[in-house]
C-alpha positions in Angstrom: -39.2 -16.0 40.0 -39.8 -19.6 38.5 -40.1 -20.3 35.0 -41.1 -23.3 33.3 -41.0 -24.5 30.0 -44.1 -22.9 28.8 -43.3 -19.6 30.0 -42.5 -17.4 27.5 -40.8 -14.4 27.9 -40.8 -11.0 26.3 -37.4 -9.5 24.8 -36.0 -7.3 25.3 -34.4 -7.3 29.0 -34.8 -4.3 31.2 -31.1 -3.1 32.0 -30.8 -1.8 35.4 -27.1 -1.6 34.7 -25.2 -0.9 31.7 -21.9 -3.4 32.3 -24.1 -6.4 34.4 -26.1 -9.2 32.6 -30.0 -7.9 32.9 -31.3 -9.4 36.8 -34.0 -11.6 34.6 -32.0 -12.7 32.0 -29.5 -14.1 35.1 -32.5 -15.4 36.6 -33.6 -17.6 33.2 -30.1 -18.5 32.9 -30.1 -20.3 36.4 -33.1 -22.5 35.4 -31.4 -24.5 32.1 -30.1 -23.9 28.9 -33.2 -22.9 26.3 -35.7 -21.0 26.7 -38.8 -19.5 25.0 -39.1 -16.2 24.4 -41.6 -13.6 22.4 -39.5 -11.3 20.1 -39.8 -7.3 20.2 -41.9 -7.2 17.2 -44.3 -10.2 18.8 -42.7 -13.0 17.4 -41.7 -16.3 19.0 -38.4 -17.7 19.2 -36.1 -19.7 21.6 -33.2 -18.0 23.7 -29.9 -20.3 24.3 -28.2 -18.8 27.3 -25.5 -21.6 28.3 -21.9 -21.5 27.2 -21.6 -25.1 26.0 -24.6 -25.1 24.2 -24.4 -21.6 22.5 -20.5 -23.1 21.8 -21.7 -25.9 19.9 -24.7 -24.3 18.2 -22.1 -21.6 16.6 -20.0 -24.2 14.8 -23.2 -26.3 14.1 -24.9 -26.5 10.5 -28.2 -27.1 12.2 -28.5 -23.1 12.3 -28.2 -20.2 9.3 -29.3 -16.9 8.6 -31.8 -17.8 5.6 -35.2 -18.7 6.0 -37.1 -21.2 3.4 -40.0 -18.4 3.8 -38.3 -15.7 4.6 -41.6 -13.7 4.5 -43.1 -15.1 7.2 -40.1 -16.0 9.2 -40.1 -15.0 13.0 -38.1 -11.4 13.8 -36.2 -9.8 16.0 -36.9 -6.4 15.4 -37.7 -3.7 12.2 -34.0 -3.7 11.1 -33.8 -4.9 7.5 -30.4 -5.4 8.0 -29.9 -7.4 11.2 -33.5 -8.5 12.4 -34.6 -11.1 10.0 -33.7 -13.8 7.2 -31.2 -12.9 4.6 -29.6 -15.2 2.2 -30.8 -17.6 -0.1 -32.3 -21.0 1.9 -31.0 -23.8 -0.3 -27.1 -22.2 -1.2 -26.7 -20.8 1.7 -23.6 -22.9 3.1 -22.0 -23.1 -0.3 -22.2 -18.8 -0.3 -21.2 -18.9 3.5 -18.2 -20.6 2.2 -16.9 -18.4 -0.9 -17.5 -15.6 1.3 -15.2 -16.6 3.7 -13.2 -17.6 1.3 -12.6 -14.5 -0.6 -12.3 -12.1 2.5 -10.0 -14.2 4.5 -6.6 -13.7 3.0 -7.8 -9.7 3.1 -7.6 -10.5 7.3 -4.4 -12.9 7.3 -2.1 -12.6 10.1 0.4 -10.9 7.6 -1.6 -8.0 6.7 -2.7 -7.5 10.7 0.9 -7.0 11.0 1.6 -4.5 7.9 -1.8 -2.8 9.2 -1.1 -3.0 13.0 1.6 0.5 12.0 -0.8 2.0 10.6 -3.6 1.6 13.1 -1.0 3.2 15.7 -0.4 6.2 13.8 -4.6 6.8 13.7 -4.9 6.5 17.0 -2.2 8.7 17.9 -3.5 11.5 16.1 -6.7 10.6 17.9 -5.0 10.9 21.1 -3.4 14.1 20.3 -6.7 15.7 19.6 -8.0 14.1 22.8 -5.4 15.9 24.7 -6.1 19.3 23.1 -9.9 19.6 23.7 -10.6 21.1 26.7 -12.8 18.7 30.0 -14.7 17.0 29.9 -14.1 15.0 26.6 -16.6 12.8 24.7 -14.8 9.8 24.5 -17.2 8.0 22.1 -17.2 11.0 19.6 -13.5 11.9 20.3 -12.3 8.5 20.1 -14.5 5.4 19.9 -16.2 6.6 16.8 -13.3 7.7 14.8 -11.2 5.2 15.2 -12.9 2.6 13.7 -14.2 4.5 10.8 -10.8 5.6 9.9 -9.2 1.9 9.5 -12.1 0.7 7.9 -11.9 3.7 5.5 -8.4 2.9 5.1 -9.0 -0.8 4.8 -11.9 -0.5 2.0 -10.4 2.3 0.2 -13.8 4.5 0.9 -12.8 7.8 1.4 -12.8 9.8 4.7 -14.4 12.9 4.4 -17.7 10.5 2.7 -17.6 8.9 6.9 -20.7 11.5 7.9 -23.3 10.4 4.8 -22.3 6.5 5.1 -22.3 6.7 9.0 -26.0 8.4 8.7 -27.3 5.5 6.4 -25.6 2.3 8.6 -27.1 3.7 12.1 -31.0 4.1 10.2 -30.2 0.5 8.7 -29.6 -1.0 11.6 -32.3 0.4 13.3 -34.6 -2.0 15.1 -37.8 0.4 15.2 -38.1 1.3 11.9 -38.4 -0.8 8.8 -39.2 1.9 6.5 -36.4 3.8 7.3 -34.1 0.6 7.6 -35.1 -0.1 3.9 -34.3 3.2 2.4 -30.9 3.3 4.2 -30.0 -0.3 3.7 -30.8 0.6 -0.4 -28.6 4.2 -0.4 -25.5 2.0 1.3 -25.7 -0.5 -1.7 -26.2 2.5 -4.2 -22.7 4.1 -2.5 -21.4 0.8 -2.8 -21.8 0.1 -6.4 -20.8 3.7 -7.0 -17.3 3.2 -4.8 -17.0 0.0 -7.2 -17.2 2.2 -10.1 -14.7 4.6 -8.9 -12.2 1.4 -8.4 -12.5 0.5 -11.7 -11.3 3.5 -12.9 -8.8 4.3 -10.2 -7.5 1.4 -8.4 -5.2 1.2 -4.9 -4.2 -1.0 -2.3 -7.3 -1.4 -1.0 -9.9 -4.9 -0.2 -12.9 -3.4 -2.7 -10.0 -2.8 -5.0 -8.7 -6.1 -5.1 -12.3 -7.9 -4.8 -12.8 -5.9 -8.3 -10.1 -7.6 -9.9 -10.7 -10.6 -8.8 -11.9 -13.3 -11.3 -15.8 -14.6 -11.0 -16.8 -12.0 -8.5 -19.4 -9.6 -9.8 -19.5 -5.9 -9.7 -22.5 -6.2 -7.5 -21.1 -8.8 -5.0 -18.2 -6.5 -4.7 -20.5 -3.5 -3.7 -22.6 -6.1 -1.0 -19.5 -7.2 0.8 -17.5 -3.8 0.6 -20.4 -2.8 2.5 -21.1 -5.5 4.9 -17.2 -4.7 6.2 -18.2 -0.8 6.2 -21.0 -1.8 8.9 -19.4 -4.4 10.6 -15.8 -2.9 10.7 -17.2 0.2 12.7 -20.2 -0.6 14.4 -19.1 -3.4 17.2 -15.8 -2.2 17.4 -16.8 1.1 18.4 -19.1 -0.2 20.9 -16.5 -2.8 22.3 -13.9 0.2 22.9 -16.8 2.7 24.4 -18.2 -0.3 26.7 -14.9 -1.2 27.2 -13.1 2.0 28.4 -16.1 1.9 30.6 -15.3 -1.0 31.9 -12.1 0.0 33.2 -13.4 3.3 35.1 -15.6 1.6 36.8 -13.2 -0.8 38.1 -10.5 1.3 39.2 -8.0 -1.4 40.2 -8.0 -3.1 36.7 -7.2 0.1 35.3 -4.6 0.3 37.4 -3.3 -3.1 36.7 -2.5 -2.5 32.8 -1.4 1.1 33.7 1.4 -0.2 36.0 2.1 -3.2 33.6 0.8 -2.3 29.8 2.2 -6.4 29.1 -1.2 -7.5 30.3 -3.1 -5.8 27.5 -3.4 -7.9 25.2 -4.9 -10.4 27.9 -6.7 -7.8 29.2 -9.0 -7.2 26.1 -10.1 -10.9 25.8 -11.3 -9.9 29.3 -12.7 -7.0 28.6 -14.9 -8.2 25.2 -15.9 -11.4 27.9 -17.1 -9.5 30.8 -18.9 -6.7 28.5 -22.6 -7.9 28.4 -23.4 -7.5 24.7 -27.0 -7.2 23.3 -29.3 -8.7 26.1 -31.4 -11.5 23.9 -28.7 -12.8 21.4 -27.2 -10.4 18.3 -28.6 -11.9 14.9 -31.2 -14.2 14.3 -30.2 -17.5 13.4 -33.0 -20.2 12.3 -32.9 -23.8 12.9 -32.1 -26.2 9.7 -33.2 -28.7 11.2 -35.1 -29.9 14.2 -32.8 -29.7 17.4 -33.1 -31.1 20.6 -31.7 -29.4 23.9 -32.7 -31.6 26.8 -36.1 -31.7 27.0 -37.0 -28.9 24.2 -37.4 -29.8 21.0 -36.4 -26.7 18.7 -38.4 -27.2 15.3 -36.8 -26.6 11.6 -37.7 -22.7 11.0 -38.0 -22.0 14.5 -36.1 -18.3 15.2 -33.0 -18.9 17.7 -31.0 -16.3 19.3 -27.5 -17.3 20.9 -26.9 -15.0 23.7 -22.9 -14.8 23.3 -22.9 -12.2 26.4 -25.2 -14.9 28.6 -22.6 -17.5 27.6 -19.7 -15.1 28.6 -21.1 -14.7 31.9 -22.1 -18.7 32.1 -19.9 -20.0 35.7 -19.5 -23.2 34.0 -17.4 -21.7 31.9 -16.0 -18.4 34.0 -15.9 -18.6 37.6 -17.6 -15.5 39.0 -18.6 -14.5 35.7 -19.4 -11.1 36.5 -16.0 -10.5 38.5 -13.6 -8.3 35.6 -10.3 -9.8 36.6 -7.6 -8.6 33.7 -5.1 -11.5 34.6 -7.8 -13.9 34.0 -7.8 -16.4 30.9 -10.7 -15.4 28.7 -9.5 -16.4 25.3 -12.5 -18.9 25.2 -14.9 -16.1 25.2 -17.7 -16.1 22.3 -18.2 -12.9 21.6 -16.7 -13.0 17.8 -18.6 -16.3 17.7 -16.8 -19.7 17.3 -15.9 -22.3 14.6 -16.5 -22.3 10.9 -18.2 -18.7 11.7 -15.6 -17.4 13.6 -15.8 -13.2 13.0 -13.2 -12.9 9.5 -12.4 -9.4 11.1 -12.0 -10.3 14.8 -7.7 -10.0 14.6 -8.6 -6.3 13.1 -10.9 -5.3 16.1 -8.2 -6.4 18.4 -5.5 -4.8 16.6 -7.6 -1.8 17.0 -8.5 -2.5 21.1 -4.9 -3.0 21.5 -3.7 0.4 20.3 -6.5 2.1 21.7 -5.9 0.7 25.3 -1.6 0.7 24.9 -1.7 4.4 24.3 -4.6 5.5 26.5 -2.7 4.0 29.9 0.9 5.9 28.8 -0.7 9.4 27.9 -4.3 9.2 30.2 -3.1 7.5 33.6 -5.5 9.6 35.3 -8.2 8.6 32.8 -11.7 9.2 35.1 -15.6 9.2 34.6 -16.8 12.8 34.3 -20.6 12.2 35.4 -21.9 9.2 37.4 -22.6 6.2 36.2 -26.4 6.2 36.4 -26.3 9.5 33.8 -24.9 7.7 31.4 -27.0 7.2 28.3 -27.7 3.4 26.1 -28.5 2.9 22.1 -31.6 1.8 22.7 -32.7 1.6 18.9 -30.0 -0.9 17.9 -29.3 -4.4 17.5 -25.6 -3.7 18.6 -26.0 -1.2 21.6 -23.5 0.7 23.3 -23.1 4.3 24.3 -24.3 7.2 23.5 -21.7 9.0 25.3 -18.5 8.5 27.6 -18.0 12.0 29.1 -14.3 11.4 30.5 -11.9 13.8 32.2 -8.3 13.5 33.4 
């Protein structure tokens, strides 16, 4: 099929498989770098599929997440946490900026190390639960789940045994289909939020909302909105990454194979494994131009709703020969899956910290690691912005 530039398209891509690029996003991706597409909710937007361009556009400041009229700005889906605008139009880079600057020495290099223990001794227990329970296993539930929730738990200071009621309320907020619902979730999260500040106040520890309390010029109630941004981003991708990921490896049973009989090319191996995992078919957040922006012959107008898709980019042969080859010795540190530049994901060293220790003790205690259906039974989060698994029945 040939598309030209008035041809719009209609999000989202039909999956025929749940680890290959969508057949018609390959086929737009063939035909140049931009292309217009009609949202889920009806709107219109433009989809940038190429590696270089979706590069540059990340560490561009022709794009942001606000809106100057956010109320009739173009959407991706019902979510009102992920589909639309948020921010304020005319500070946004100067809030981008303290942001970043407040939560980055929370993710130094340093306290990856100090945490890097700890995130071991989770997943052990993890594993040694895994290797009571009797085939086949869950993997997402018994594992990919979990995991993330603990060191985020641990990270935020939010207790544990709260994970069920704050899991409930970031899966309905993040739901694509339904706004009300979105809404009501996305307002009991901040509610928890401001109540976990509370409970800081008054019984501090070692923990990021702990130290953002007592840090000078940050309000109670920016606290609360960036604990809580970490609680959904620290869990939610990382457990789909590991579920996907895991996956990934089954399916291709001589890269398994390959960090089983030499664990050294793990770390390696996950840069792989995040590039060659397809991501959200249509882009993952909305962005909005600034500015107008050209791309060749289209000229993207200020306002107009953009979606990078990082996965498209991933799977770009310009930028990875035989893209959709999984090759664990293969250099894929370039991938854009945690985004690049000025943006760059703050918490992108904790997720690997997390793949890393997942993957290093999985080889060592489940060699024999297998699928326990077939691949086509397998089940998709079809609801959310961030995708993955429903389940990951695996046996040994």
């Amino acid at each position: 099929m040939r598309f030209d530039m008035d041809t719009t398209v209609s999000l989202p891509f039909e999956r025929t498989h749940p680890l290959r690029i969508p057949p018609l996003l390959r086929e737009l991706q063939g035909q140049g770098p931009v292309h217009r597409v009609r949202t889920a909710v009806g709107d219109p937007g433009w989809l940038v599929t190429d590696y270089a361009e979706v590069k540059r556009l990340l560490a561009s400041d022709k794009l942001g997440r606000s809106h100057p009229d956010p109320e009739n700005a173009a959407r991706i889906g019902e979510s009102a946490l992920v589909s639309g605008p948020l921010g304020d139009y005319e500070t946004e880079p100067a809030d981008s900026a303290r942001t970043r600057a407040l939560l980055q020495p929370h993710f130094s290099p340093k306290r990856m190390r100090v945490l890097r223990e700890r995130v071991d001794e989770l997943t052990t227990a993890l594993m040694d639960d895994l290797a009571r329970q009797a085939h086949p296993v869950d993997f997402i539930e018994a594992l990919a789940l979990p995991l993330p929730i603990l060191v985020v738990c641990e990270l935020l200071g939010v207790p544990y045994e709260e994970r069920e009621q704050f899991r409930a309320w970031i899966h309905a907020a993040a739901d694509v289909t339904d706004r009300a619902g979105s809404e009501q979730a996305l307002g009991a999260l901040f509610h928890y939020g401001q109540q976990l500040v509370a409970r800081k106040h008054e019984t501090p520890g070692d923990d990021i909302t702990s130290r953002l309390c007592q840090t000078e010029g940050v309000s109670d109630e920016e606290v609360a909105l960036l604990t809580m941004a970490l609680l959904f981003a620290g869990f939610e991708t990382t457990s789909v990454h590991i579920g996907l990921g895991l996956l990934l490896f089954l399916v291709n049973r001589d890269q398994w194979q390959a960090i089983v009989d030499d664990p050294a090319l793990i770390p390696s191996a996950i840069d792989e494994m995040i590039r060659a995992t397809p991501g959200p078919a249509g882009g993952d957040i909305p962005r909005y131009a600034r500015t107008d922006i050209e791309i060749g012959p289209v000229l993207i107008k200020a306002g107009d709703l953009v979606l990078l898709d990082n996965g498209a980019a991933n799977h770009d042969p310009a930028a990875f020969p035989e893209p959709d080859r999984f090759d664990v010795t293969r250099p894929a540190g370039a991938h854009l899956s945690f985004g690049h530049g000025p943006h760059y994901c703050i918490g992108a060293p904790l997720a690997k910290v997390e793949l890393e220790a997942v993957f290093t003790q999985l080889v060592r205690r489940f060699p024999d690691l297998r699928l326990a259906v077939e691949l086509d039974e397998l089940r998709m989060r079809a609801n959310t912005q961030t995708g993955g698994l429903v389940d990951l029945p695996v046996t040994w």
